[in-house]
C-alpha positions as semicolon CSV with decimal commas, in nm:
position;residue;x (nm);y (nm);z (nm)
1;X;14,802;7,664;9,609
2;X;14,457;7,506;9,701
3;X;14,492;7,579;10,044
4;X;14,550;7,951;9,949
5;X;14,198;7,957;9,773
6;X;13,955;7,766;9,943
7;X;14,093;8,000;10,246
8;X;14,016;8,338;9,970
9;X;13,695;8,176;9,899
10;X;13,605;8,138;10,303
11;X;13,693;8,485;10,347
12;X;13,490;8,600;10,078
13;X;13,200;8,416;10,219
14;X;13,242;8,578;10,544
15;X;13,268;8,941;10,405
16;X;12,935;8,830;10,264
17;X;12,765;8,733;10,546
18;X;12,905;8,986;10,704
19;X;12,718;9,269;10,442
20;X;12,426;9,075;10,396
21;X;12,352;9,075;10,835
22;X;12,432;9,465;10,801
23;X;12,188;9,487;10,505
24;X;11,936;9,271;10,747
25;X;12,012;9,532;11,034
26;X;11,962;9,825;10,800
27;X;11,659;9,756;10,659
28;X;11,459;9,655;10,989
29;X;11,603;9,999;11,121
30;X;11,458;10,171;10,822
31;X;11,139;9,951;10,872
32;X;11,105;10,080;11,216
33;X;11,155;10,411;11,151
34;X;10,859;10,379;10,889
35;X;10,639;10,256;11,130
């Protein structure tokens, strides 16, 4: 049963890595497209 959570909770942390590097991507797109 602990197994099956720390491995939901290292998932979770990788989907949020994942969408904060895409957020990171985004905005220095937008910032170049400012400039």
């Amino acid at each position: 049963m602990e197994k099956r959570m720390i491995n939901l909770l290292i998932i979770v942390l990788r989907a949020v890595v994942a969408v904060a590097n895409a957020l990171i991507a985004v905005l220095e797109l937008i910032r170049e497209l400012v400039d």
